[in-house]
N, C-alpha and C positions, 0 to 999 in steps of 0.2 A: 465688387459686391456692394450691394446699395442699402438702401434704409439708417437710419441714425438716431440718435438719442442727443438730449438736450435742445429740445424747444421742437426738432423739426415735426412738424404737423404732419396729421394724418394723410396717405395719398392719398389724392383726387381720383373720383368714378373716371374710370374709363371713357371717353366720350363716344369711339366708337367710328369717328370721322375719319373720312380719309385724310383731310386736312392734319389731323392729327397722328394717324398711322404714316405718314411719309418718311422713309429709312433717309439718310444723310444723302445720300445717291439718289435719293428721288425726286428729289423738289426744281424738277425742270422747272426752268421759268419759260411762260408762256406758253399757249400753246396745249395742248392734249401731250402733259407730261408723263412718268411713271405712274404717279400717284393716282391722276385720273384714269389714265386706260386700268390700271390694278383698281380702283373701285369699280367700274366698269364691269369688269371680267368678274369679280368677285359678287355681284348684284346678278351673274346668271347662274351660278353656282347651287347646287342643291347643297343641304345641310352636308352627308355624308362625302360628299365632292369636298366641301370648306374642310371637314374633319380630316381629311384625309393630307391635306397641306401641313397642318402642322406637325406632324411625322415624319421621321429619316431614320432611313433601314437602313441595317448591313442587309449587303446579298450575298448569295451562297454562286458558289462557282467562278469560272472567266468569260459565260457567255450569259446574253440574256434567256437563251430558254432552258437554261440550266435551274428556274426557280424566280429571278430577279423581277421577270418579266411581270408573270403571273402575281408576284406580291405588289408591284407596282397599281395594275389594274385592279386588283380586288377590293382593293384600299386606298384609292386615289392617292399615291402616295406626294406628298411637293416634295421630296427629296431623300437621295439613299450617299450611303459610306461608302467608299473602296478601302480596302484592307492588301494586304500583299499577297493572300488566298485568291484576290481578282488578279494578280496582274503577272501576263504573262512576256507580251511584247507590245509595242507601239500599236501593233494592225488592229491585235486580240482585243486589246482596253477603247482603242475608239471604237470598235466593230461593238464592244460590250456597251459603250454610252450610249450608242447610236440607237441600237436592241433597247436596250431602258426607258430613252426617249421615245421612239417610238409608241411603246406600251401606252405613256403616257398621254400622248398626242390621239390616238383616240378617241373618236368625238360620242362623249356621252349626253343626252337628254339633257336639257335645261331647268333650271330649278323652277320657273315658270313657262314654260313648254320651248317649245323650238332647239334650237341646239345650243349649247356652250361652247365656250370658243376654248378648245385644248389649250394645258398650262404644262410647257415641258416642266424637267425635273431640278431642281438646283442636286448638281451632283460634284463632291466633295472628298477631301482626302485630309488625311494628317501630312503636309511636305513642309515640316519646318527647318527642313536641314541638320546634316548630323543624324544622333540616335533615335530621331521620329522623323521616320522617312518613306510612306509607304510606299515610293514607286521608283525606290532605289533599283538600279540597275537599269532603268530605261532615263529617266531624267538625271539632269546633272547633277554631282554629289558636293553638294556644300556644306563648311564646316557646320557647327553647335551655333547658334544664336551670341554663345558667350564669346566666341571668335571675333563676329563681326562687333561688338562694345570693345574687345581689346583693340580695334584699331581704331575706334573715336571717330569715324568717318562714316556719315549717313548715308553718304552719295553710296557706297561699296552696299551695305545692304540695300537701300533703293533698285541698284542696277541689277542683283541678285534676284528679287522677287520678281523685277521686270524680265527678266530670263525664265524666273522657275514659271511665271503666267504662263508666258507663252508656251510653254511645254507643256505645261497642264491642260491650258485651251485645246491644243493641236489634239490630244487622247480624249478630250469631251468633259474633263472636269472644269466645272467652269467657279467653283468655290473653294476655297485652301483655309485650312483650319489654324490659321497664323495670322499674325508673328503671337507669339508667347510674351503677353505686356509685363507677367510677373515681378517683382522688385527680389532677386534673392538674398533675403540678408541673414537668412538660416543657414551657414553652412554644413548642417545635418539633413537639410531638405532631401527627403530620400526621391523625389518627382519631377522636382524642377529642374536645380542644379544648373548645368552648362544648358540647358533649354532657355536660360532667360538672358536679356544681354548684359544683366549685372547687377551690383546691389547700390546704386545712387538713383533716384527717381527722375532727376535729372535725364542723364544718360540713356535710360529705359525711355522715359517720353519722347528722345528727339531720335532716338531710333525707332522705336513700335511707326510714329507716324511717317516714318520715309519707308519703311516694310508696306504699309497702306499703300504709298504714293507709288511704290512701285507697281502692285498687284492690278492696283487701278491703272495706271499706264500700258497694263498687258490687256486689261477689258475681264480682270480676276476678280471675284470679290472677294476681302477680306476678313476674315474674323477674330476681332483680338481676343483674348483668354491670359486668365482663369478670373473675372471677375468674381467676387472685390481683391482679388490677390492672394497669390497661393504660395507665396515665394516666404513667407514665416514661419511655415508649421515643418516641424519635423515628421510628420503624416502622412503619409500615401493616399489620398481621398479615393484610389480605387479600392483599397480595402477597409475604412473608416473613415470618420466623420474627422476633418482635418478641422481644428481649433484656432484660430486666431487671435492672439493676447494683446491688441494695440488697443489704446485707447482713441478714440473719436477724433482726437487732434493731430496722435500717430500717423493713424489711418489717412488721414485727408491728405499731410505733408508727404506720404512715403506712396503708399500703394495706389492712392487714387490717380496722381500723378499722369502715368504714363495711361489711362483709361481717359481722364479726362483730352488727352491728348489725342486718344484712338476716337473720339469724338469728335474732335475740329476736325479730323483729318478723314473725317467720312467713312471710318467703319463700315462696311454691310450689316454684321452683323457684329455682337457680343457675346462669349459664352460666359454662362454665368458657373459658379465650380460650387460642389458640395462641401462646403466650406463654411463655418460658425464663427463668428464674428460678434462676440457679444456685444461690443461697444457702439454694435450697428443694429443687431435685434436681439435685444437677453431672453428672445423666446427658446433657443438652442434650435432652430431650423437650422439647416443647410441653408444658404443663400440661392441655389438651384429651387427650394421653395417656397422662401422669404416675401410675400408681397410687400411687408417694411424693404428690403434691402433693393427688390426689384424693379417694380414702379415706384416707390417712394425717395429710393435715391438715384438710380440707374435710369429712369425716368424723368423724374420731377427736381431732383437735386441738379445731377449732371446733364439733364436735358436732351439725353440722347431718344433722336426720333426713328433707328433704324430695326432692323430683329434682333432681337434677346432668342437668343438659342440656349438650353441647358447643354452642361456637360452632359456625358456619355448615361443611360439611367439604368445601365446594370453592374454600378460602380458599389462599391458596398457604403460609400461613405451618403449615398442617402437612400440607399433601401432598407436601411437597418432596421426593426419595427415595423415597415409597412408593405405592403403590396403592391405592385405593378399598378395597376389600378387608381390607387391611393395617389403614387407618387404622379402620374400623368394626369387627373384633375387638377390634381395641388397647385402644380408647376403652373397650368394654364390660368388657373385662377389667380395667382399673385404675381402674373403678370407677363409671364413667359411666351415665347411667338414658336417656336416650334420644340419637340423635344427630340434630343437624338440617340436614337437607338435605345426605344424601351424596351426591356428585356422579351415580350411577347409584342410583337409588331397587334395581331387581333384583341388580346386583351386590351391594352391600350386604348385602340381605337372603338370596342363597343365601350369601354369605358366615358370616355370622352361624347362620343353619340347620345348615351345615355345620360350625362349631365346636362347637355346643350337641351335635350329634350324635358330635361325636368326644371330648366332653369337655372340649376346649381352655375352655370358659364351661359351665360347672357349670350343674346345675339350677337348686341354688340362689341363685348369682347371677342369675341368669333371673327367678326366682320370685321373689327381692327387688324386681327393678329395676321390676318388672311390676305389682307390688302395689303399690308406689312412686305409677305412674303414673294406678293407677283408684281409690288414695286420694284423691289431689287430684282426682280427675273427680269423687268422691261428696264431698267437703267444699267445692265450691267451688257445686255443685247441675246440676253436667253432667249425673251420671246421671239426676237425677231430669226433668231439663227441658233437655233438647239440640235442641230446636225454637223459632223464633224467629216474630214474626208481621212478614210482609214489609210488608202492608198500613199499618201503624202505625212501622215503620221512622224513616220518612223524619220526624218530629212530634219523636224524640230526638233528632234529629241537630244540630249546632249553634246551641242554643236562645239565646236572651235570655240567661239565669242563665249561659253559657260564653262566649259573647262578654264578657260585662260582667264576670266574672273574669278572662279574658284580658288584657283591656282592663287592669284594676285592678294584675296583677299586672305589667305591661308599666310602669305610671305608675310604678309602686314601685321599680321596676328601673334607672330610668336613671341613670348616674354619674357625676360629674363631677370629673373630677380635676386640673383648671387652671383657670381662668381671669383671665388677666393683664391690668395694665391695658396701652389702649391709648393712643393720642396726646389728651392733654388729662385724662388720668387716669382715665378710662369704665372700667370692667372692661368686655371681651369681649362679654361674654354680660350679659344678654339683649338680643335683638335687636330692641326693640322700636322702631318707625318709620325700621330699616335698611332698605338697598338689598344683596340678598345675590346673589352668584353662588354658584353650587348646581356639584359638579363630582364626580368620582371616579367607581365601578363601579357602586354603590348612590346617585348623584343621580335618574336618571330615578323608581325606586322613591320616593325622598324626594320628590319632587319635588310631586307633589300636596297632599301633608300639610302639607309648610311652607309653600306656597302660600297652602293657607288658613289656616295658622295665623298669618303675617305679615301676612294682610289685615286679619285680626281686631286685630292690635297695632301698625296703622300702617304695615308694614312694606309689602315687594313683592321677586321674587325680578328678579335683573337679566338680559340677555342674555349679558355679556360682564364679564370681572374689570376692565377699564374702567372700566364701566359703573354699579359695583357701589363697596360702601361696605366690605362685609364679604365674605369669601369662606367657604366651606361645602365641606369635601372628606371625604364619605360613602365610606368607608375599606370594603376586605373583605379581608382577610386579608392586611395591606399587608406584615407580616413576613415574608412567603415571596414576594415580589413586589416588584423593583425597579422595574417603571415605575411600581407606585402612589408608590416614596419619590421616584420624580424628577420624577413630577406634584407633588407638594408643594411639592420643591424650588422649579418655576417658579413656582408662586403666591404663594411667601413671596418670591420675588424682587421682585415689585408693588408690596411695601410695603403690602397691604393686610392685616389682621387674617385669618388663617386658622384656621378652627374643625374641628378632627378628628373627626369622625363615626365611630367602629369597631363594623360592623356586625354583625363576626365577633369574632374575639376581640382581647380589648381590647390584647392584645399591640402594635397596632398604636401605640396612646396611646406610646409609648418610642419606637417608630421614626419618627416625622415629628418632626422637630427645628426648631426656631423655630415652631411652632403658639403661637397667640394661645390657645385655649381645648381643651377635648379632652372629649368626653364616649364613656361606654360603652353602647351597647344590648342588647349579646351575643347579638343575632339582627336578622334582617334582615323577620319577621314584619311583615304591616302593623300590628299594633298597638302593635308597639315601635318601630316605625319614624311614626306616628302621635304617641306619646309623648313620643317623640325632639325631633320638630319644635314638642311644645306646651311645651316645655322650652329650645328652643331660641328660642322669638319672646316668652319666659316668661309664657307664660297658664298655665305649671304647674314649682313647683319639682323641682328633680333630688332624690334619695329615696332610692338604692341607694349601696350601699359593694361597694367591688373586692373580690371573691369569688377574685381568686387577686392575687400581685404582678408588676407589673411594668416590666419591667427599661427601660433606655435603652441604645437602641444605642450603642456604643462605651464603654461604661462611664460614671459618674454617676451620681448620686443619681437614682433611678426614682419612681417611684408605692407605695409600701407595701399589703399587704396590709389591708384597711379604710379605705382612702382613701373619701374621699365628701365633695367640698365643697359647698356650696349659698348659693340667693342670699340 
């Protein structure tokens, strides 16, 4: 999130230039690059055509004349969402991109007579891996963001995003709503959590930009999020105005960080989060419609030349007080290049008509944001190839080479951060020729993996903690959830060794007290949960270091940042 206090000056008007509009991706050198054929194209455009680029819908249904189509044409749309309500199989989702584009590609009237040259659609999803994943079950399933920071290896997320493109490409999404640049050092963040790859800024930077490097290697555009940083507030910004309490110097060293990084590394685009950040405008906007935080920093501070996207605009954290209406001028006015998914696609859009026409959004912000949005369409090869082959679809979709990276980066990941001995001096762990009972939210999930993973080492899982040698409590989010810390409680009551499984975030390793052993997966994915159990009956040693710190309920000595023990 942008804008600042202490000296930094008012942002500078708009110019309006293409030279000026050029996304990171667009600044072909030489030659009739993105920048120019998008001012080009954008100089045939009628107002209502321009209006209609800066808009991205959800659509209703898995096909295009299920609704998609028709909202697409009505409203010149530059770009829509997929949600898991689209997605049915490989054929269904490109057969649907294809329908979408289409609509778009329709040659409408020219804003000074003749024809305009059709501008497909940038079409888009949430696939960041783990628990935001909207085309799970046809693309491959990779852990949590926080997975790939516990193994410290860029290349491993690089290669990942290089996979998850091209599966995206192949179905017709040619934009991915990632990597998540957040810093999480809230460990109550009820949003971020294991979505981000951890709480050092460091760390976050040199991954956010190899998640870029990879997306770009597939011919993907990238979007990083949640500008200016969403990983502090203990706030849900889909239901309220998430707060931020850093101070201007904070901010710069922690959060700005891995953004200023998603900048070198050529960004598509950025979204900006409903998100207040006094130290950056004490006017209480949201940064989604901050022209201090947007243009003034996100612009002119960090110099980024690519699209500013808003987060989602029927989030509660910046509709509070205002109207659809309200919120979709604002955003454009201070500085914003598309918004996504305003709660009424036509509201919106006469809203915005109606400013451009009274002047309230100039031309030439118009003409910037526009030119903005079909450089990246022509540098990323939308324009040139906006049609996908349904037939052949389904051959990229979760191949061999992505399971068996998944898989790899899931082994790398896991962490271990205790284990004690037990009666007769044994560490804990591994469980090799144990009798385990299996328990908590995520045991039935684990349940098959360590099954066979203790066959293989002797072992066998018990029926009952009786029954049982060791006990196994497959933890999800036990920090926000007191019956998972009073389930613990009774098992440590048994007297038998209990091993902390945290499935989500590893916050929980603090809150179960008297635990024999603790390890982290930071997803509940079958291949980290696979990993988990080969690590647990030890046919595979633990690998990963805690990608954020943490604490112990009640105070004491925690887990430190980079913990990672091993057998």
């Amino acid at each position: 999130m942008a804008g600042c206090t202490g000296g930094h000056s008012p942002p500078a008007a708009d110019s309006g230039t293409a030279a000026a509009s050029s996304g990171p991706a667009a600044g072909a050198s030489g030659g009739r690059g993105p920048a120019a054929t998008a001012s080009a194209i954008t100089a045939t455009l009628s107002v209502p055509q321009k209006v209609g680029q800066l808009l991205v819908a959800a659509v209703p249904g898995a096909a295009a004349s299920d609704g998609g189509a028709d909202l697409v044409r009505r409203y010149h749309l530059g770009g829509v969402i997929y949600f898991g309500a689209n997605v049915r199989s490989p054929a269904q989702l490109a057969a649907l991109s294809n329908g979408l584009q289409r609509a778009a590609l329709g040659q409408l009237p020219a804003a000074g007579g003749g024809r305009s040259r059709p501008v497909p659609l940038l079409i888009g999803t949430d696939q960041e891996g783990g628990i935001v994943s909207r085309l799970s079950g046809i693309t491959t399933m990779f852990p949590n963001q926080m997975a790939a920071g516990a193994t410290r290896d860029p290349d491993l997320i690089r290669r990942q995003e290089l996979l998850t493109g091209r599966q995206l490409r192949a179905v017709g999404v040619n934009l991915d709503y990632a990597p998540v640049a957040d810093v999480n050092t809230d460990p109550a963040n009820p949003v971020i959590g294991v979505r981000s790859f951890g709480a050092r800024p460091g760390l976050v930077a040199r991954m956010t930009a190899a998640a870029v490097a990879g997306f770009h290697a597939a011919g993907e555009a990238a979007v990083a999020k949640h500008f200016p940083g969403h990983g502090d507030t203990s706030t849900d910004s889909h239901t309220g105005l998430a707060v931020v309490h850093r101070s201007w110097r904070q901010w710069w060293r922690i959060d700005a960080r891995p953004f200023r990084a998603a900048v070198r590394a050529g960004a598509d685009e950025i979204m900006v989060g409903h998100i207040a950040v006094p130290a950056l405008d004490r006017s209480g906007l949201p940064a989604s419609l901050s022209r201090r935080i947007i243009t003034g920093l996100l612009r002119d501070r960090l110099g980024y030349r690519g699209v500013i996207v808003t987060d989602s605009l029927v989030m509660g954290g910046v509709l509070a007080g205002r109207t659809g209406a309200q919120v979709a001028v604002t955003a454009i006015r201070a500085g914003a290049d598309e918004l996504l998914m305003p709660g009424s696609i036509p509201v919106a859009y006469r809203a915005l008509l109606a400013a451009v026409r009274s002047g309230r959004i100039s031309m030439a912000r118009l003409n910037t944001a526009v030119t903005r949005i079909i450089a990246l369409k022509a540098a990323r090869g939308i324009l040139a190839h906006p049609l996908v082959n349904p037939t052949s679809a389904a051959r990229q979709e979760n191949t061999p080479a992505g399971r068996a990276t998944a898989a790899g980066q899931a082994a790398r990941s896991i962490t271990m951060v205790a284990n004690r001995r037990a009666a007769g001096g044994r560490p804990v762990l591994p469980l090799r020729g144990r009798r385990v009972y299996l328990a908590g939210p995520e045991a039935r999930a684990l349940a098959g993996p360590l099954r066979a993973a203790l066959a293989r080492a002797g072992g066998r899982l018990a029926g009952s903690p009786a029954a049982a040698q060791d006990i196994v409590l497959a933890t999800r989010n036990a920090a926000t959830d007191p019956k998972q810390r009073r389930l613990a409680a009774r098992l440590a009551a048994t007297g038998r060794p209990v091993i902390v499984v945290a499935t989500g975030v590893p916050y929980d390793l603090g809150m179960i007290r008297r635990a024999g052993a603790g390890l982290a997966t930071y997803s509940a994915a079958g291949v980290s949960l696979a990993a988990a159990a080969d690590v647990l009956a030890g046919l595979a040693g633990p690998r990963g270091r805690l990608p954020v710190p943490v604490r112990r309920a009640g105070g004491g000595a925690g887990y430190p940042f980079g913990t990672g023990r091993h057998y």
